[in-house]
DRENMI-58908 format. One line per field, with one value per atom (N, C-alpha, C): x, y, z; residue in one letter; atom name; residue number from 1. Coordinates in steps of 0.1 Angstrom, whole numbers, plus 5000, padded with zeros to 4 digits. Last residue first. Layout:
<pts>
xx [X|...]
yy [Y|...]
zz [Z|...]
rest [A|...]
atom [CA|...]
nr [NUM|...]
</pts>
This chain:
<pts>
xx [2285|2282|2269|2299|2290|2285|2309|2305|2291|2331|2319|2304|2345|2339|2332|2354|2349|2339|2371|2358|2353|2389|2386|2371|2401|2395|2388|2418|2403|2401|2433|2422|2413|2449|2443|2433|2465|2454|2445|2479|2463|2453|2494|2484|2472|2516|2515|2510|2525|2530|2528|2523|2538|2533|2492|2499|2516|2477|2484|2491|2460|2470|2480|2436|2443|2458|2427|2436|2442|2413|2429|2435|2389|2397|2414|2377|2379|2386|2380|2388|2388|2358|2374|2383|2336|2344|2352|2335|2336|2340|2330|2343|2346|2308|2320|2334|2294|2293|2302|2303|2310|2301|2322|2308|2309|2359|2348|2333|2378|2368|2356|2394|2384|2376|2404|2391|2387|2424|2416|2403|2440|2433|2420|2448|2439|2434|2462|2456|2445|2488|2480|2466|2497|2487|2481|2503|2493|2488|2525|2517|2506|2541|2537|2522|2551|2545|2534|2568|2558|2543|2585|2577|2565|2599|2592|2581|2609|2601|2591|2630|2618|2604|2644|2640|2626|2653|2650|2635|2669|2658|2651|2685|2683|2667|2703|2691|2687|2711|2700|2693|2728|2718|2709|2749|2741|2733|2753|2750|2745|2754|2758|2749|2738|2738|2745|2738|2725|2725|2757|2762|2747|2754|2763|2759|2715|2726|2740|2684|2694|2703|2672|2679|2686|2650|2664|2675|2631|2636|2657|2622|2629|2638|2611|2624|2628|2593|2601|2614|2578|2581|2590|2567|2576|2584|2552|2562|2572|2531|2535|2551|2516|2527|2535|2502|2516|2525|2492|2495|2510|2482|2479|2477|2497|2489|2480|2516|2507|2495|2532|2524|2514|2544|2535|2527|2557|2548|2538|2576|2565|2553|2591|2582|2571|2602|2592|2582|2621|2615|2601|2631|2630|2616|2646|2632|2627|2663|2652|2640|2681|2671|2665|2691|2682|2674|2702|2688|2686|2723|2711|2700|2739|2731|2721|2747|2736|2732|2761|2749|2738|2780|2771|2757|2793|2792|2777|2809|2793|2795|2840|2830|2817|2861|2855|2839|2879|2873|2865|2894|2884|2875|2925|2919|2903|2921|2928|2926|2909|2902|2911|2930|2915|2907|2948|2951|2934|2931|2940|2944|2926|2918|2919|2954|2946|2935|2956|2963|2958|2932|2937|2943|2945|2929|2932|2963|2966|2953|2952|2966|2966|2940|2933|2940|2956|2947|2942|2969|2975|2966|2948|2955|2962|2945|2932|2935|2968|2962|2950|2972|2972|2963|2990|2978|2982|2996|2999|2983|3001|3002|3007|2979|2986|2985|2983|2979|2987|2966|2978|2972|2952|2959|2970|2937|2943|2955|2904|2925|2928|2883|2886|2899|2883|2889|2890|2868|2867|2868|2877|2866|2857|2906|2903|2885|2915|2909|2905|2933|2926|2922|2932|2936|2929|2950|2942|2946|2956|2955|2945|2961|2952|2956|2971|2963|2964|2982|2987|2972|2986|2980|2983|2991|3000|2994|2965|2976|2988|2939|2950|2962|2921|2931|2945|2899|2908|2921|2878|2885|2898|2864|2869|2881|2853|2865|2870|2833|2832|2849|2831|2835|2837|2828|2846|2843|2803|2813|2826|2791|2789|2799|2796|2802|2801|2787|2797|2804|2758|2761|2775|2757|2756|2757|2752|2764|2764|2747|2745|2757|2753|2761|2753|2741|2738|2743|2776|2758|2755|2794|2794|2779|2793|2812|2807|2774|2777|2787|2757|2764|2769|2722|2727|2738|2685|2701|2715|2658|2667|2679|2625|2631|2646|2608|2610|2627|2606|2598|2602|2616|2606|2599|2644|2635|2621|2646|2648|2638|2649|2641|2643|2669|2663|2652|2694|2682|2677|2731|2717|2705|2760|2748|2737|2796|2778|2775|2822|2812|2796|2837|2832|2825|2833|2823|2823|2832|2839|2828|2819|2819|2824|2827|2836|2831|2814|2809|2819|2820|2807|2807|2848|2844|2827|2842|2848|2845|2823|2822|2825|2851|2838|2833|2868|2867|2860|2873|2874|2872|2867|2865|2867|2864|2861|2873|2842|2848|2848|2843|2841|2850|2838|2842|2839|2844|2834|2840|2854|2854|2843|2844|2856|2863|2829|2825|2843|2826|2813|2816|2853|2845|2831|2852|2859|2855|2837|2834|2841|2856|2835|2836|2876|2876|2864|2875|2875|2871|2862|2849|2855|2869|2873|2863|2857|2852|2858|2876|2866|2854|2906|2899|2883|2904|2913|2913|2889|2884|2895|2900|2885|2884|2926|2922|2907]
yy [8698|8712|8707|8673|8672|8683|8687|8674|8675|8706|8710|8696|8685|8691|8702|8670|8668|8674|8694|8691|8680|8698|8709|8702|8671|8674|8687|8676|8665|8669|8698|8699|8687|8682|8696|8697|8666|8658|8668|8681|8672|8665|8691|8700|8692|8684|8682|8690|8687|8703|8698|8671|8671|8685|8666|8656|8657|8690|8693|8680|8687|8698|8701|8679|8669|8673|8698|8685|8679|8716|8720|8708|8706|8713|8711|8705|8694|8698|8730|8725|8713|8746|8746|8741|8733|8729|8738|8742|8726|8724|8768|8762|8745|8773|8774|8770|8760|8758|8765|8781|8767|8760|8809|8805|8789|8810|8811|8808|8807|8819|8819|8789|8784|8796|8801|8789|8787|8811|8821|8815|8792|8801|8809|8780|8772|8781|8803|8799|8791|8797|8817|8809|8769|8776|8787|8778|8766|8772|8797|8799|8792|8784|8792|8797|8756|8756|8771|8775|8771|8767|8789|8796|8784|8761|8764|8778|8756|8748|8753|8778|8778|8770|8770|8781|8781|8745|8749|8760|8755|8748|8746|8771|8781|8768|8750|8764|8770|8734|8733|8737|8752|8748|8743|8756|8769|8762|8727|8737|8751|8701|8713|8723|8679|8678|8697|8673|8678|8680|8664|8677|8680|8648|8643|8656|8644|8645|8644|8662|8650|8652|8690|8683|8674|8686|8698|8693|8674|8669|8677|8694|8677|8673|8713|8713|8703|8697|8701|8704|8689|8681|8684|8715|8710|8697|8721|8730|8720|8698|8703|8709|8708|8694|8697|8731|8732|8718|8750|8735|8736|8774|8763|8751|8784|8781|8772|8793|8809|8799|8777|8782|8787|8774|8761|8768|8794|8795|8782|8788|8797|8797|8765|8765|8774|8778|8772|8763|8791|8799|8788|8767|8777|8785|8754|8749|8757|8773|8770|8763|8773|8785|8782|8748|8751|8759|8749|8739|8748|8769|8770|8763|8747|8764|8768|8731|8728|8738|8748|8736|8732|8757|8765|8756|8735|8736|8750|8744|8740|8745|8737|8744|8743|8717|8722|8729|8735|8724|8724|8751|8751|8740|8746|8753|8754|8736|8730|8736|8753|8741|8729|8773|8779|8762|8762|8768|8770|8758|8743|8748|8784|8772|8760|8794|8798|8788|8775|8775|8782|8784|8766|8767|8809|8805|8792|8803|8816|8812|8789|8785|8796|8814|8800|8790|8832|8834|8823|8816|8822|8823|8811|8797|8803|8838|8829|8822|8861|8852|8844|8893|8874|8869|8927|8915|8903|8934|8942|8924|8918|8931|8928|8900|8899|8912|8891|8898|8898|8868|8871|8882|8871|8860|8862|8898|8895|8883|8891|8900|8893|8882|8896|8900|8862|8870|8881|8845|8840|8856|8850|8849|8848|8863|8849|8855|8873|8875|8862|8885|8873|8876|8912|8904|8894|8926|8914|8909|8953|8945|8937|8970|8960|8957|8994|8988|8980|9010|9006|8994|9022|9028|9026|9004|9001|9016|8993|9003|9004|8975|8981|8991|8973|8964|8969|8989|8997|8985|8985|8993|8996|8969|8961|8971|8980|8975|8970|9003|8995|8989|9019|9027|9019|8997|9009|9015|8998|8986|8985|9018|9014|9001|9019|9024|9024|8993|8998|9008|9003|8992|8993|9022|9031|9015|9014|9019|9023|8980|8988|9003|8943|8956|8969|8931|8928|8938|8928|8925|8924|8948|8942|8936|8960|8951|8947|8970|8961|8953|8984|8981|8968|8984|8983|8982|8997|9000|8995|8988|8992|8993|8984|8988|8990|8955|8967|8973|8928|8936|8950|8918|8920|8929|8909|8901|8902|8939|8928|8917|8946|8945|8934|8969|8955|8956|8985|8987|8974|8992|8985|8986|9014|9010|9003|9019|9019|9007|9013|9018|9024|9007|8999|9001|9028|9016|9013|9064|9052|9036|9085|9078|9065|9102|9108|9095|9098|9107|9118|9071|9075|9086|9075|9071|9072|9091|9097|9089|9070|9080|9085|9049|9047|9060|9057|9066|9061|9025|9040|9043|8991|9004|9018|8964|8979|8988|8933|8946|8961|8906|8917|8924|8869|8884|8898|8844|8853|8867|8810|8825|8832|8779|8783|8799|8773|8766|8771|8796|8793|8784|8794|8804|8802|8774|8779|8785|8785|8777|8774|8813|8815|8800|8801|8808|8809|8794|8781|8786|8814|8805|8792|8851|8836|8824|8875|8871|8853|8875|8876|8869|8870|8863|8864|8889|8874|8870|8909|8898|8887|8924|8919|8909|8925|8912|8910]
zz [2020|2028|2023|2012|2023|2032|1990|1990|1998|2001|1994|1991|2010|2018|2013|1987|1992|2004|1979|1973|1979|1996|1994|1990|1995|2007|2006|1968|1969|1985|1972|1968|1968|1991|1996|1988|1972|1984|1993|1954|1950|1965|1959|1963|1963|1952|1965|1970|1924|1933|1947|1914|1918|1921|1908|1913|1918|1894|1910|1916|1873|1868|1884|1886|1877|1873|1895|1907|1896|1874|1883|1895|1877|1866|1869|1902|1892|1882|1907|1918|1906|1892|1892|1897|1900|1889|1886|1927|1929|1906|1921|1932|1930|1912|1902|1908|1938|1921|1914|1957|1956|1943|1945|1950|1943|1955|1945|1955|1974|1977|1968|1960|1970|1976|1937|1935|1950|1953|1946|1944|1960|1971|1965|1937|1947|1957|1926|1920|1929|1948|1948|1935|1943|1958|1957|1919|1917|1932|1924|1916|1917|1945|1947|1937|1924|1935|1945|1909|1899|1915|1924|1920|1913|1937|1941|1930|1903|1912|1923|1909|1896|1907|1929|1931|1921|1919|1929|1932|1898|1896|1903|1911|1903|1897|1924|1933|1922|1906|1917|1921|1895|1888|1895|1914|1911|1901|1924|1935|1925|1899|1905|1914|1897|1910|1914|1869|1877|1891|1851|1859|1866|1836|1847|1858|1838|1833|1845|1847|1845|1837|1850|1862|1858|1832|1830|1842|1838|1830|1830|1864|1867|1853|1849|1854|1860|1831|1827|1833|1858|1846|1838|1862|1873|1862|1842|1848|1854|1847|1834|1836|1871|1867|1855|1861|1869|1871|1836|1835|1843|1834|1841|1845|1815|1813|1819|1832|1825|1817|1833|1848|1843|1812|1811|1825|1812|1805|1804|1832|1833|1824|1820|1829|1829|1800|1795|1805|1814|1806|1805|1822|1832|1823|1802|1811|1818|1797|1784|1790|1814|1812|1804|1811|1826|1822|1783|1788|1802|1795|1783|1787|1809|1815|1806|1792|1801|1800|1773|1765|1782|1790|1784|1777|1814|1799|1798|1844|1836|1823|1852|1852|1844|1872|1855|1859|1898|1891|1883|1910|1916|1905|1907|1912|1923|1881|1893|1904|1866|1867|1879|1863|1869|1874|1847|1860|1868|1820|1834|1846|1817|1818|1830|1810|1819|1827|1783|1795|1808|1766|1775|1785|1761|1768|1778|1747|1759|1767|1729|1734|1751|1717|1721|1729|1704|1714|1725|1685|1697|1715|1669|1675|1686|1664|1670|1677|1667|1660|1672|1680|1680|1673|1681|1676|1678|1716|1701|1697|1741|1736|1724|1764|1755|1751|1801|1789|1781|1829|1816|1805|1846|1847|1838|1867|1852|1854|1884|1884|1869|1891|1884|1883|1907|1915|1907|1886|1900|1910|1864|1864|1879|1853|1857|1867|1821|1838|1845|1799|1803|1818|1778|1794|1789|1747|1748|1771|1728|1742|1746|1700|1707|1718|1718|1714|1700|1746|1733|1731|1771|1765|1748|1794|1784|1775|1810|1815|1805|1806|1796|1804|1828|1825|1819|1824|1828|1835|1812|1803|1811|1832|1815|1811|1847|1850|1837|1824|1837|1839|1801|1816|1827|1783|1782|1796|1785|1787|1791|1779|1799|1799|1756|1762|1774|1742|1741|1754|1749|1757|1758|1731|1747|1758|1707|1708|1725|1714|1706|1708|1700|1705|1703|1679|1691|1702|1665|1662|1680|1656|1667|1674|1634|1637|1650|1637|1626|1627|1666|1657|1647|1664|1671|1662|1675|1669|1669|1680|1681|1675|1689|1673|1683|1704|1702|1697|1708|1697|1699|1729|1733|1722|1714|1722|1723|1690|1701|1706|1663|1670|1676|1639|1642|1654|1620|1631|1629|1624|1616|1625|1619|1627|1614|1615|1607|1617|1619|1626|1625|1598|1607|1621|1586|1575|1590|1593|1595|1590|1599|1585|1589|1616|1606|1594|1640|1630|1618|1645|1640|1631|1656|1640|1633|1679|1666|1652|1692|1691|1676|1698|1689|1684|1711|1704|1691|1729|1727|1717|1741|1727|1732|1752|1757|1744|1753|1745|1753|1764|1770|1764|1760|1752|1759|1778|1777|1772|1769|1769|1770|1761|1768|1773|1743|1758|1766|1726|1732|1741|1717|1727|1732|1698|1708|1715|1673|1677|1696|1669|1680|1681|1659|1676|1680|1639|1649|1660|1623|1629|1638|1630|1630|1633|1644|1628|1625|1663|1664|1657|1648|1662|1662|1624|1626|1638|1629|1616|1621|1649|1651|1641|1653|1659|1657]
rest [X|X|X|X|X|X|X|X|X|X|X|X|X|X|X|X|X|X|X|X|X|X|X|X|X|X|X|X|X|X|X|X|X|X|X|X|X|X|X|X|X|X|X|X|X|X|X|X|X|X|X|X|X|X|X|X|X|X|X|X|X|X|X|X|X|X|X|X|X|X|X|X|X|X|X|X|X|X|X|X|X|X|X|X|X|X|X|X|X|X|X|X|X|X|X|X|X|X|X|X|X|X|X|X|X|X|X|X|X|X|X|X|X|X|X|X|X|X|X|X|X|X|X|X|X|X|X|X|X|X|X|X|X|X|X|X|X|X|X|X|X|X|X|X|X|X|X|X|X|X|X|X|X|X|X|X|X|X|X|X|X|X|X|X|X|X|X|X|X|X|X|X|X|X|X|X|X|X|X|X|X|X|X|X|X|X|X|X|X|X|X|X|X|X|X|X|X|X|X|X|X|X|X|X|X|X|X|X|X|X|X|X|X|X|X|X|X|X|X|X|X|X|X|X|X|X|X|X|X|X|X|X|X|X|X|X|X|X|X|X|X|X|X|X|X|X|X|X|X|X|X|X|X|X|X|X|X|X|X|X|X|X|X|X|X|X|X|X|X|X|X|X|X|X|X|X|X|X|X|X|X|X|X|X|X|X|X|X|X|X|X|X|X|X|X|X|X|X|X|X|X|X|X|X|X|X|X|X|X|X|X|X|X|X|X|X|X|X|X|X|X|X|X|X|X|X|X|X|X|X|X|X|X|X|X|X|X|X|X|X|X|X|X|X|X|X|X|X|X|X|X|X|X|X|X|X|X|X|X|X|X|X|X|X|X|X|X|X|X|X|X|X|X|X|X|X|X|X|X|X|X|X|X|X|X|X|X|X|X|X|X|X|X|X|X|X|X|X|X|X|X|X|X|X|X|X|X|X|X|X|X|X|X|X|X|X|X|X|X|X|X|X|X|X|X|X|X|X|X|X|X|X|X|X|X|X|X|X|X|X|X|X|X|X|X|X|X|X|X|X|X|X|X|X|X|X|X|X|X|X|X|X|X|X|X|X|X|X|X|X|X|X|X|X|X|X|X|X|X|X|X|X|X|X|X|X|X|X|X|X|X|X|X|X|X|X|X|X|X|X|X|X|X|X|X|X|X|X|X|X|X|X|X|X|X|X|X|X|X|X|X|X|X|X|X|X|X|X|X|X|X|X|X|X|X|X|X|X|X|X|X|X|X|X|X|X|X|X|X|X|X|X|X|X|X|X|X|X|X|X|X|X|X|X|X|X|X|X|X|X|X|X|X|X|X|X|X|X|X|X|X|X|X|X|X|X|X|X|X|X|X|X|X|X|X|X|X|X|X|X|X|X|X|X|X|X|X|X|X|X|X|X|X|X|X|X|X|X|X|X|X|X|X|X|X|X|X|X|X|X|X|X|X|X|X|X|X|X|X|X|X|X|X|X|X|X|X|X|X|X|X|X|X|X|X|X|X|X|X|X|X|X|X|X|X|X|X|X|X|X|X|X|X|X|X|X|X|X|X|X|X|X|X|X|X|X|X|X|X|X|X|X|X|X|X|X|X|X|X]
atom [N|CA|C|N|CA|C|N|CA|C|N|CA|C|N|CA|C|N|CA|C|N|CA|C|N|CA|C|N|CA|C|N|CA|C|N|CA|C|N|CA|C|N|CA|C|N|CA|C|N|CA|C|N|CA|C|N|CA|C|N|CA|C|N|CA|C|N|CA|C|N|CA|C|N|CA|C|N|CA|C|N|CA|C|N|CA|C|N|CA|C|N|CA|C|N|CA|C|N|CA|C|N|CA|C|N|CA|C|N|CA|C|N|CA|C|N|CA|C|N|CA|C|N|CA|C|N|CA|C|N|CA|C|N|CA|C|N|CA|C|N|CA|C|N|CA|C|N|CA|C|N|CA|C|N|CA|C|N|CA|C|N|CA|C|N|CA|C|N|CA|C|N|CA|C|N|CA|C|N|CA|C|N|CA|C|N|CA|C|N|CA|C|N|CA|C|N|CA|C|N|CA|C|N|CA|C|N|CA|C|N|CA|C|N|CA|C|N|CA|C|N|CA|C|N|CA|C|N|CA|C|N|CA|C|N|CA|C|N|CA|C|N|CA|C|N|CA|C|N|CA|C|N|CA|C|N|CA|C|N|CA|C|N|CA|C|N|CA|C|N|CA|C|N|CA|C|N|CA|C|N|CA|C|N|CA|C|N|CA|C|N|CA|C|N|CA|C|N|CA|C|N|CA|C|N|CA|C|N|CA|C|N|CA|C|N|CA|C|N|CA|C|N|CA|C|N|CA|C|N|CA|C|N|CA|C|N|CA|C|N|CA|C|N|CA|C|N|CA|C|N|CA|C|N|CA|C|N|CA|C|N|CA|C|N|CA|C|N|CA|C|N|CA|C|N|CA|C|N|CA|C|N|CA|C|N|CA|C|N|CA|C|N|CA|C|N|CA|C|N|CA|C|N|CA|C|N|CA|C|N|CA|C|N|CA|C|N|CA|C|N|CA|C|N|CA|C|N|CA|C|N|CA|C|N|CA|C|N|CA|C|N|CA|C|N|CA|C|N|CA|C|N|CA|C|N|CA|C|N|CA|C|N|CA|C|N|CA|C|N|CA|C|N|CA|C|N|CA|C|N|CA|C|N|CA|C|N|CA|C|N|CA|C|N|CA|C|N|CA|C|N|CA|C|N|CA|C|N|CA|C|N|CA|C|N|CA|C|N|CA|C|N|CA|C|N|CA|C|N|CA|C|N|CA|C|N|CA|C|N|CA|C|N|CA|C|N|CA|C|N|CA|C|N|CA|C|N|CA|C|N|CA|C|N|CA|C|N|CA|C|N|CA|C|N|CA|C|N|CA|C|N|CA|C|N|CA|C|N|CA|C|N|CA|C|N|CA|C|N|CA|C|N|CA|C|N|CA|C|N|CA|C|N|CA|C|N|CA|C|N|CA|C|N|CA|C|N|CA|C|N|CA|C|N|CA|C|N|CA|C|N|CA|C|N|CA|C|N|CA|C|N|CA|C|N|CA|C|N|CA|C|N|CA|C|N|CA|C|N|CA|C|N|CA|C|N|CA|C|N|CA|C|N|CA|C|N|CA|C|N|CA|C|N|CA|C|N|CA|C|N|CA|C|N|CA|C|N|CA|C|N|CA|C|N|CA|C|N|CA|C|N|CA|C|N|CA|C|N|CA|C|N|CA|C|N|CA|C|N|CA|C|N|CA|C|N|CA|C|N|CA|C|N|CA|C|N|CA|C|N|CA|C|N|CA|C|N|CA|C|N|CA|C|N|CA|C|N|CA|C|N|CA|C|N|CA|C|N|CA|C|N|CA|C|N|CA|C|N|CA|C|N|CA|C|N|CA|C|N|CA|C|N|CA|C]
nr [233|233|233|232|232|232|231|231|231|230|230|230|229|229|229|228|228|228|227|227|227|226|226|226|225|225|225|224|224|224|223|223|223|222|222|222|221|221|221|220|220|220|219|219|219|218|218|218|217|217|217|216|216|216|215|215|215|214|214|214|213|213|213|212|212|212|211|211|211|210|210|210|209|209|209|208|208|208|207|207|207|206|206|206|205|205|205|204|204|204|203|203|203|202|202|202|201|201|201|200|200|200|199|199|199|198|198|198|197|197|197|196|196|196|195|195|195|194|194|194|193|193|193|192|192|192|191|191|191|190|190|190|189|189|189|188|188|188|187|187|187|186|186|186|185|185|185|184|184|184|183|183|183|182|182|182|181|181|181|180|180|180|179|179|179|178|178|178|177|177|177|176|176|176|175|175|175|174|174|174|173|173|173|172|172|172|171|171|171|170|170|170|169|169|169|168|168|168|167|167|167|166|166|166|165|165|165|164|164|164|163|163|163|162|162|162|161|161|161|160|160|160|159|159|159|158|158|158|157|157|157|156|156|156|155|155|155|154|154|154|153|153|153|152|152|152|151|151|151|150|150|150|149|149|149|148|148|148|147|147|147|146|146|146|145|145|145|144|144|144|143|143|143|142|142|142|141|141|141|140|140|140|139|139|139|138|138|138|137|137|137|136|136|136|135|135|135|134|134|134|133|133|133|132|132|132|131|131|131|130|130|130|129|129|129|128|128|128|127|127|127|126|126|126|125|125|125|124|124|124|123|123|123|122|122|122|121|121|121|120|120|120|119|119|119|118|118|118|117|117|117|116|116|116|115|115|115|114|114|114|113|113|113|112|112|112|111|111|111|110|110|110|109|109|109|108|108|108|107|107|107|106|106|106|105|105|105|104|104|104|103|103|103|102|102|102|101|101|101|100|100|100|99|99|99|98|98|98|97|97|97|96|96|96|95|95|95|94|94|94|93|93|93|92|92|92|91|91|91|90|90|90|89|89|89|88|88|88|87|87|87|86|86|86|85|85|85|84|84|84|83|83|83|82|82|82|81|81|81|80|80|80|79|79|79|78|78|78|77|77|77|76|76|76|75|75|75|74|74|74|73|73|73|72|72|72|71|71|71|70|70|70|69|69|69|68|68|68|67|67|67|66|66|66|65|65|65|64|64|64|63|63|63|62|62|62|61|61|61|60|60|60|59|59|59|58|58|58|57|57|57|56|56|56|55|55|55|54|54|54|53|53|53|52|52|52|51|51|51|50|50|50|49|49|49|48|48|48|47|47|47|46|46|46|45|45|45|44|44|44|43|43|43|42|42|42|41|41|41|40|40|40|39|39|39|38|38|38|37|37|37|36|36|36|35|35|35|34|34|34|33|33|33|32|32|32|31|31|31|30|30|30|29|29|29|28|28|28|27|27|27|26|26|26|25|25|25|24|24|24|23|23|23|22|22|22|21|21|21|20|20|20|19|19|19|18|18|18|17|17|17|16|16|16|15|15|15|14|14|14|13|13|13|12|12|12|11|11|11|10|10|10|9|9|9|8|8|8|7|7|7|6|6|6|5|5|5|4|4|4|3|3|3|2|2|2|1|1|1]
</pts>
């Protein structure tokens, strides 16, 4: 099933707004070290620049992710001791909605998905497209670094922008923009406290620096009273 579901480009097109892949593999291991092609490793460099390893039939997989994967609940669906075995889980309660035994086709596969799907979405109702949850964490991310550069309207602008759409009201995107929001707010106050310990010549132009960068944190009226009353010290 790996080249005729996995390797398939209707099914990854599919999967991206309708499955989460959870591989559990045995006896990786042995093919390592008998040679096995579909078990050759490539080296690269992650996220954070550092060199890693990872498998071929499974980009992005390395081999000790593989196997914390096989030891967790994933691996222990299969009770059939035959393979391929295909669960479906339902996402909510971790129990198995349906499984498939021996190989399926894509179209199979995908049929077996939908259907689960309509059960799960009556249930408890359509679930957040992956295209948002990305944007949230793309603003999220790009918050901070608008923090890092002390540009905190900036921040907040961003996650307001990330907010619109049909789906801006869901309850785990809210809190999770929420949540940003306030860090960004935290950050600009641990910033304002620090400027007001300054020696009030370098206090009165960092405060002018940074009000302009405080109209949605709901700091700006703290810092013009801050300088003001440098003003009339």
């Amino acid at each position: 099933m790996h080249s005729a579901v996995l390797q398939n480009k209707k099914y990854i097109k599919f999967a991206e707004d309708n499955t989460v892949e959870v591989l559990s593999l045995s006896r990786l291991e042995e093919g390592i070290e008998k040679g096995d092609q579909k078990a050759a490793k490539y080296k690269t460099k992650d996220a954070e620049g550092k060199e890693v390893e990872y498998m071929v039939s499974w980009p992005n997989l390395s081999l000790e992710m593989i196997q914390a994967i096989n030891q967790s609940k994933a691996g222990q669906f299969n009770k059939t001791g035959k393979i391929p075995y295909t669960s479906i889980v339902n996402p909510h309660t971790q129990e198995e909605m349906a499984q498939l035994l021996g190989g399926r086709s894509a179209k199979q596969l995908m049929e077996s998905v939908e259907e689960a799907r309509k059960k799960l979405e009556e249930e408890h109702g359509k679930g957040l497209a992956r295209q948002v949850i990305a944007r949230c964490d793309d603003a999220i991310a790009k918050a901070k670094q608008a923090v890092a550069d002390d540009n905190w309207d900036g921040a907040i602008a961003l996650l307001e922008k990330a907010g619109l759409g049909d789906q801006k009201t869901h309850e785990v995107l809210a809190a999770k923009l929420k949540q940003a929001q306030d860090d960004v707010v935290a950050a600009a106050r641990a910033r304002f406290d620090e400027v007001k310990a300054m020696e009030a010549k370098d206090q009165k132009r960092e405060l002018n620096r940074i009000i302009s960068k405080n109209k949605k944190t709901g700091l700006e009226a703290e810092i013009r009273e801050a300088l003001l009353a440098l003003k009339e010290a």
